[in-house]
KEMARNU-540347 format. One line per 8 residues: number of its first residue (from 1); their letters; for each residue x, y, z of C-alpha. Coordinates in steps of 0.5 Angstrom, whole numbers, plus 500, padded with zeros to 3 digits. Example, Ala and Ser with C-alpha at 12.3 -4.5 7.8 and 13.67 -1.06 7.14 Angstrom:
residues 2
1	AS	525,491,516; 527,498,514
This chain:
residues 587
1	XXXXXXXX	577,500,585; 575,503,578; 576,500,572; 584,502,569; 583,506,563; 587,502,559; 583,496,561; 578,500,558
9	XXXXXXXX	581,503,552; 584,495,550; 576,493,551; 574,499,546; 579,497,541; 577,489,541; 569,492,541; 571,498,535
17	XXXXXXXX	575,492,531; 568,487,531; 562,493,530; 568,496,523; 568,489,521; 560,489,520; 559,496,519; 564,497,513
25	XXXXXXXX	568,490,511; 561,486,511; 560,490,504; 566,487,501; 564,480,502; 563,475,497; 557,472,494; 560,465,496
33	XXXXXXXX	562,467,503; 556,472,505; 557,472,512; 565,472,514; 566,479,516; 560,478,521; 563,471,524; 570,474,524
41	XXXXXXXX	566,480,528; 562,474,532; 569,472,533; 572,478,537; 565,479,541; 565,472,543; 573,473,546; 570,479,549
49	XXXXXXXX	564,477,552; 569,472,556; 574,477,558; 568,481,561; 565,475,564; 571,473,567; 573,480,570; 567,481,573
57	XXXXXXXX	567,475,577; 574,478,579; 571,484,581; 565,481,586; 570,476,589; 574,484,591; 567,486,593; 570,493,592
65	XXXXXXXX	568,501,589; 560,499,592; 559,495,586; 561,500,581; 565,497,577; 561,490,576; 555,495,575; 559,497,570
73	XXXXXXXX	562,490,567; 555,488,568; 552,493,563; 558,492,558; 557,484,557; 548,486,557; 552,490,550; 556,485,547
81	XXXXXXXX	550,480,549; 546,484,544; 550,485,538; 552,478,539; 545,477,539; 544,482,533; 549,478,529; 547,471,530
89	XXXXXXXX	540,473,528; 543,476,522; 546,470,520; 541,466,521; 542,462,527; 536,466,530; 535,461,536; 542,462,538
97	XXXXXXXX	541,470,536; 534,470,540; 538,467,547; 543,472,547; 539,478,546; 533,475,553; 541,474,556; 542,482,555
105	XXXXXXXX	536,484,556; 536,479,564; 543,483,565; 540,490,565; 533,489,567; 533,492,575; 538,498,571; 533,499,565
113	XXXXXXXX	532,505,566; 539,508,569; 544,512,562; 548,507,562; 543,501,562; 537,504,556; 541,504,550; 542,496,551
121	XXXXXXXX	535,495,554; 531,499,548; 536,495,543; 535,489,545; 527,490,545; 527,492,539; 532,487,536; 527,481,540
129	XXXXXXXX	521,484,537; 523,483,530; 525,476,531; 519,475,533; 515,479,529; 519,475,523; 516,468,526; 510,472,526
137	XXXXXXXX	508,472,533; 506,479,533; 501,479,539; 508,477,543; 513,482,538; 507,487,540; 508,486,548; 515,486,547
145	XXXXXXXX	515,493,543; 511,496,548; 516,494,553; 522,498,549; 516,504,549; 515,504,555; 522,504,557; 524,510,553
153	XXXXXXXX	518,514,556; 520,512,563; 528,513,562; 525,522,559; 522,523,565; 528,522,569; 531,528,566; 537,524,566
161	XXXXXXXX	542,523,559; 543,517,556; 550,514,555; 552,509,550; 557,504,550; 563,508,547; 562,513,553; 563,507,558
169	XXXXXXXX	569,505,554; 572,512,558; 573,517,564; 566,521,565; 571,527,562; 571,523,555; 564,522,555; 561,525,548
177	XXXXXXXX	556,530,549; 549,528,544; 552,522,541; 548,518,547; 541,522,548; 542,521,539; 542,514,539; 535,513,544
185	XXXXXXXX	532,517,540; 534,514,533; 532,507,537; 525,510,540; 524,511,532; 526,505,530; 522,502,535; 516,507,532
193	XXXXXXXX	517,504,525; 517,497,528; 510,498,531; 506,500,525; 509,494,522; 506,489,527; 500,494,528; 498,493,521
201	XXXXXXXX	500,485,521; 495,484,527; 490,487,523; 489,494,527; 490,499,521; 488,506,525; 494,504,531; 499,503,524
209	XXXXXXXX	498,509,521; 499,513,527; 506,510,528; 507,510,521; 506,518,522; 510,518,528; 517,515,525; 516,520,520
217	XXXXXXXX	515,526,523; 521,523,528; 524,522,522; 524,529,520; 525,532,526; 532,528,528; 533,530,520; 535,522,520
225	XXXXXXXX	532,519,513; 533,517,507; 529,522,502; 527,518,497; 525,513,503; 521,517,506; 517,521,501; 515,513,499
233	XXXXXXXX	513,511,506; 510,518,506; 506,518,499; 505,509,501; 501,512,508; 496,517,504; 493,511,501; 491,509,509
241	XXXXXXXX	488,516,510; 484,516,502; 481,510,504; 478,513,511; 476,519,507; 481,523,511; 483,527,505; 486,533,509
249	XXXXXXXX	491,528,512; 492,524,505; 494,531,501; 498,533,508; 503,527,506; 502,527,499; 505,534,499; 510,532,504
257	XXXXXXXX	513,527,499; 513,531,494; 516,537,498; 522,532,500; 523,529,493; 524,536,491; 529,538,496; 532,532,494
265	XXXXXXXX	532,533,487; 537,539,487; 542,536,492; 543,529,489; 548,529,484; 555,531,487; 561,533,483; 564,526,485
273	XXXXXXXX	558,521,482; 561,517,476; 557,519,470; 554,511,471; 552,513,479; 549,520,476; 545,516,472; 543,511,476
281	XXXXXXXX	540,516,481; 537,520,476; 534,514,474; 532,512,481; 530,519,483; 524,519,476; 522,512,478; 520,514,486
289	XXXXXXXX	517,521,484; 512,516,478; 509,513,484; 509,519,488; 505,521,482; 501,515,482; 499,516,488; 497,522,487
297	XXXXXXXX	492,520,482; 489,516,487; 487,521,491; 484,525,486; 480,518,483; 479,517,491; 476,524,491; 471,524,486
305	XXXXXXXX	469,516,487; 467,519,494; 463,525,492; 460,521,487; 458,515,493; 456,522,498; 451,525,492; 449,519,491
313	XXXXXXXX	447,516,496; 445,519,502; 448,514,507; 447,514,515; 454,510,516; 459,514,512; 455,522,514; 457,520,521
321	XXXXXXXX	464,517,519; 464,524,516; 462,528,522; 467,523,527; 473,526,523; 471,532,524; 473,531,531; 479,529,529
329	XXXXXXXX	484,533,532; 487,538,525; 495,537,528; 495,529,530; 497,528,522; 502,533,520; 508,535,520; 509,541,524
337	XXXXXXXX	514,547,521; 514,543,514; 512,550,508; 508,545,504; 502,550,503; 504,551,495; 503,543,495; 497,542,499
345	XXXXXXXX	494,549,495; 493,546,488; 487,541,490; 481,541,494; 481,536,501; 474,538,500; 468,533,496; 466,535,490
353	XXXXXXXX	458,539,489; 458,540,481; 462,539,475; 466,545,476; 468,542,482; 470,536,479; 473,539,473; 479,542,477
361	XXXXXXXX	480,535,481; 480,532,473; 485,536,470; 490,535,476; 489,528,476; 491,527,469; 497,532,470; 500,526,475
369	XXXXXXXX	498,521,470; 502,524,465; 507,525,469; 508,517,472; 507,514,464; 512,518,462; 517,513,467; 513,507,466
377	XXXXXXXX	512,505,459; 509,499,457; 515,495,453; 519,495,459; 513,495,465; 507,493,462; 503,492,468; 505,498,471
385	XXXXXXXX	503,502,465; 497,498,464; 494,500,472; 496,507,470; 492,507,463; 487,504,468; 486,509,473; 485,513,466
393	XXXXXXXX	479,509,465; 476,510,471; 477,518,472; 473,518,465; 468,515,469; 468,519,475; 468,525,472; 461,523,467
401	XXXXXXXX	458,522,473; 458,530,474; 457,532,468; 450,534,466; 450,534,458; 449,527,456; 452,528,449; 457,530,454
409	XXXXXXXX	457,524,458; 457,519,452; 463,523,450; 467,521,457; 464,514,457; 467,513,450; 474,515,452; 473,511,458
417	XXXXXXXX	472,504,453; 477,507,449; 483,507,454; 479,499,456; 480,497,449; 487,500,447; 490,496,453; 487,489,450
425	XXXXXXXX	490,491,443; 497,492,446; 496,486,451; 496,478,450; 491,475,454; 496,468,454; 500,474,459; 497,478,462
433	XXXXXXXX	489,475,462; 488,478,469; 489,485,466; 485,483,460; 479,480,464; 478,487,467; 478,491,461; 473,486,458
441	XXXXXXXX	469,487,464; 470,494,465; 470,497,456; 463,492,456; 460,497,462; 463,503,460; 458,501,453; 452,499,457
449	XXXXXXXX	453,507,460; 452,509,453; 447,505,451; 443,507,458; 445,515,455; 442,514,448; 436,510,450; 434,516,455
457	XXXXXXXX	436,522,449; 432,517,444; 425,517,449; 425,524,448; 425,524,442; 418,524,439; 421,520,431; 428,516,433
465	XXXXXXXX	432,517,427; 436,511,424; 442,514,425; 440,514,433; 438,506,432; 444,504,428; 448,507,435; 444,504,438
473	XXXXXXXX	445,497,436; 453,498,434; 453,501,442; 450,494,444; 455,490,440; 460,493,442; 458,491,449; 456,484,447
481	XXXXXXXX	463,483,444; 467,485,451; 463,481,455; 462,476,451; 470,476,451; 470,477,459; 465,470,460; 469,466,456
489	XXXXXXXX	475,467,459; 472,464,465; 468,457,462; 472,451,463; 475,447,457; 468,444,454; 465,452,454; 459,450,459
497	XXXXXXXX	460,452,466; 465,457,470; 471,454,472; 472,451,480; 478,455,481; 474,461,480; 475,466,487; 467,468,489
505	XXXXXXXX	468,475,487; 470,473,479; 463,469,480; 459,474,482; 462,478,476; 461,473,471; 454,473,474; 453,480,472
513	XXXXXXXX	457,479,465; 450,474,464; 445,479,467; 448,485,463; 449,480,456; 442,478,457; 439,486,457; 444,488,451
521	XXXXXXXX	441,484,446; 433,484,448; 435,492,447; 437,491,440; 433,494,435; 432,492,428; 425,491,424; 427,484,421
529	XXXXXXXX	424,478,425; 430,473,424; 434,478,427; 428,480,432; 427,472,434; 435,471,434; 437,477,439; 430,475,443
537	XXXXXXXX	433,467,444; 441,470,446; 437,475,451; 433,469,454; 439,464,454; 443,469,458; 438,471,463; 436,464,463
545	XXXXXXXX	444,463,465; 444,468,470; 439,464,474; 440,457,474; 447,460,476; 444,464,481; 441,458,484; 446,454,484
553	XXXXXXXX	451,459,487; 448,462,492; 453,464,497; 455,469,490; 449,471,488; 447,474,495; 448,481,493; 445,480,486
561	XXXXXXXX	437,479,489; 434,485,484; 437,482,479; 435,474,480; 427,478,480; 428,483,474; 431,475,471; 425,472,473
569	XXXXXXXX	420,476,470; 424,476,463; 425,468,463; 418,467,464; 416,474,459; 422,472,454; 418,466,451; 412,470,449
577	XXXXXXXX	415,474,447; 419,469,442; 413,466,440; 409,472,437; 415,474,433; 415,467,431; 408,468,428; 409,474,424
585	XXX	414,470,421; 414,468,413; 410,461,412
């Protein structure tokens, strides 16, 4: 016996009915009635559920065909349990949801690997990992995306085609050719998408990125993706590989997005958007290539910070680091066929060795800064456009370092301050005091690296000018005046200790601000005694500070043994020094 083609055909309209409500009707529901065209759907699925549950036992009482025909009821009820399941989770009855989806997958476990069977097995797999996954089990969500893998990878070699439930609904002459092996595939990338999720959930970051490129690189090949989405998962991933110092993979996925977005860019207005639909896209489109611009600016800032950690400082962990990615295998994170060489051209994946190295990194960075402030204006996104003017900030700081004319570099360290202190004009602290607190912290070392350059052009000077002393000081103060700014900001409402709630990174930082407040007024020059004797008791003060806190919080002041030595000596040198300015004071 076979099942009857109108039998079949009744099925396939009651299943079509159920799958157009979720897909088409559902868009329409009320924000009062979110879930009524997938209940009416549950409802219709339910009814079919029955009716192949009941033709089932029919046909294994007849005990005919060999059992194809209960293979094949078998293998339709194991469909329906899944969207059943889908639908449930969805709307948020997840054990019911996750009950059917087990019920499925018990159905078509001895046929998995079978073309009628795989779809339903992979899907259903895939729909019980996200379940677990939002109830954060990864470690079994994990188990459970292996399994559809697995599964997908086992039903290739067979060599056979998969068939999706549509082609069960008809005779073998109906069966749509490519629909099934097309859905596989399209599951497999959706499966791919959800094990870089839970990879990185579970704190294995390099098994992350390798399924995040791979659903990208399937993305491109099935050509199933949005541009937009892809080109921000692209650029999002780059991030990963700036961070291993992987920068021929960082720029190869940063140019693949800017290449998608450019494609994009030429097709995405159509004749039949209404002026409100175009702008809004257009809208969209500069938002996402302004962080695609951002993200580039990481790079090139990742770059020179890089550089600048390899020349400074020759370091047997990050040189072997270095040598193991060039093991790498050159094609394991591209993208194959994608002409992206006139993106990946225009900058370097190589460290930077002098300034002019550095000088082409620095002029491509502010391009892609310019570019993502011409979106992100600080009326209508303040602290978007505070992390871009920010990232300005730290370019100045990069490229100084580069830089071998220490006017020069006092120049950029100025410009660095500068971006520091156009920020705290434009921000209110009561807001915005986490923004403000860093650019208190990093204008009062951007002055303290000025300092550092005047005070080493003076001791080459035989005869300081006045004008070089009045620098001096002024370069001080404005350094006081940052951090003095950057410690209050911490002190609890009597102004004597840090505030309890303070994370031990702020600490730390805090310590710093007491340590470089100490330095700055000992290095202040000026021939009147009182002055001598004030800026000596505000050096002692914040030494002394510096100290007392270190000893009390030892934990934060592990990373700051050099300076508590360098403190030590100056607590115990300070007093001294006090009491001679206090003799050749006027009696």
């Amino acid at each position: 016996m076979v099942i009857a083609k109108e039998i079949l055909t009744e099925y396939k309209e009651v299943y079509e009915k159920a799958i157009k409500y979720v897909n088409e009707e559902s868009k329409n529901d009320p924000p009062t009635d979110p879930f009524r065209s997938h209940y009416v759907a549950r409802d219709l699925l339910l009814e079919l559920k029955e009716t192949l549950k009941n033709a089932l036992s029919s046909v294994i009482a007849e005990e005919a065909d060999n059992g194809q025909d209960d293979f094949t009821y078998t293998v339709l009820q194991a469909f329906i349990y899944r969207e059943l399941g889908r639908i449930y989770v969805y709307t948020e009855e997840i054990s019911t949801g996750e009950r059917l989806l087990q019920d499925s997958l018990e159905l078509v476990e001895a046929h998995k690997i079978k073309p009628e069977a795989i779809i339903c097995y992979v899907g259903a797999l895939n729909e019980m990992g996200i379940v677990q996954a939002n109830r954060t089990d990864y470690k079994e969500a994990l188990e459970t995306l292996n399994k559809s893998e697995q599964a997908y990878k086992q039903f290739l070699e067979t060599g056979a085609k998969a068939l999706c439930i549509t082609d069960l609904f008809g005779t073998p002459d109906e069966i749509e050719q490519g629909k099934g092996p097309k859905e596989l595939e399209s599951l497999y990338t959706l499966c791919t998408y959800y094990l870089a999720q839970v990879y990185g959930h579970l704190g294995e970051l390099e098994m992350s990125a390798e399924y995040c490129h791979l659903t990208l690189r399937r993305q491109l090949d099935l050509k199933s993706f949005e541009p937009i989405d892809f080109a921000l998962n692209a650029a999002t991933l780059s991030q990963y590989f700036i961070c291993k110092n992987m920068f021929k993979e960082a720029r190869h996925h940063l140019a693949a997005a800017t290449h998608i977005l450019a494609e994009f860019e030429a097709v995405m207005l159509t004749p039949e958007m209404t002026e409100q639909q175009r702008a809004d896209m257009k809208d969209t489109f500069k938002h996402r290539y302004a962080d695609v611009a951002r993200c580039w600016a990481k790079y090139g800032l990742a770059l020179l910070c890089a550089s600048k950690e390899r020349l400074f400082n020759d370091d047997d962990d990050k040189v072997t680091e270095d040598v193991k990615r060039l093991t790498l295998d050159p094609n394991k994170y591209r993208f194959q066929g994608l002409k992206i060489d006139l993106y990946e051209n225009r900058i370097t994946a190589d460290y930077c060795l002098t300034f002019d190295d550095a000088k082409l990194v620095y002029h491509y960075v502010i391009d892609w800064l310019d570019q993502a402030k011409e979106y992100y204006k600080p009326d209508i996104e303040a602290t978007e456009y505070a992390k871009i003017i920010k990232d300005y900030a730290e370019l100045y700081q990069h490229i100084a370092f580069f830089e071998e004319d220490p006017n020069n570099q006092a120049k950029m360290q100025k410009r660095r301050a500068k971006y520091y202190e156009d920020l705290l004009e434009l921000l209110n602290p009561v807001f915005y005091m986490g923004i403000c607190r860093e650019c208190w912290y990093g204008a009062g070392l951007s002055y303290c690296a000025i300092l550092d350059i005047k005070l080493d052009v003076m001791k080459e000077r035989r005869t300081p000018q006045p004008q070089d002393l009045q620098k001096i000081n002024q370069t001080c103060q404005k350094a006081i005046k940052h951090f003095g700014e950057f410690v209050k900001s911490y002190m609890d409402k009597n102004g004597e200790t840090i505030k309890p709630n303070t994370d031990a990174e702020e600490q730390r930082k805090v310590l710093y601000a007491y340590f470089h407040l100490g330095r700055l007024h000992f290095k202040m020059i000026t021939p009147d005694l009182n002055l001598q004797l004030e800026n000596m008791n505000n050096s002692l003060k914040y030494y002394k500070l510096f100290t007392d806190e270190c000893a009390a919080r030892t934990e934060v002041a592990e990373t700051l043994q050099a300076e508590v030595g360098v403190c030590r000596e100056m607590v115990n040198l300070l007093p001294l020094k006090i009491a001679n300015i206090k003799k050749r004071l006027p009696k």
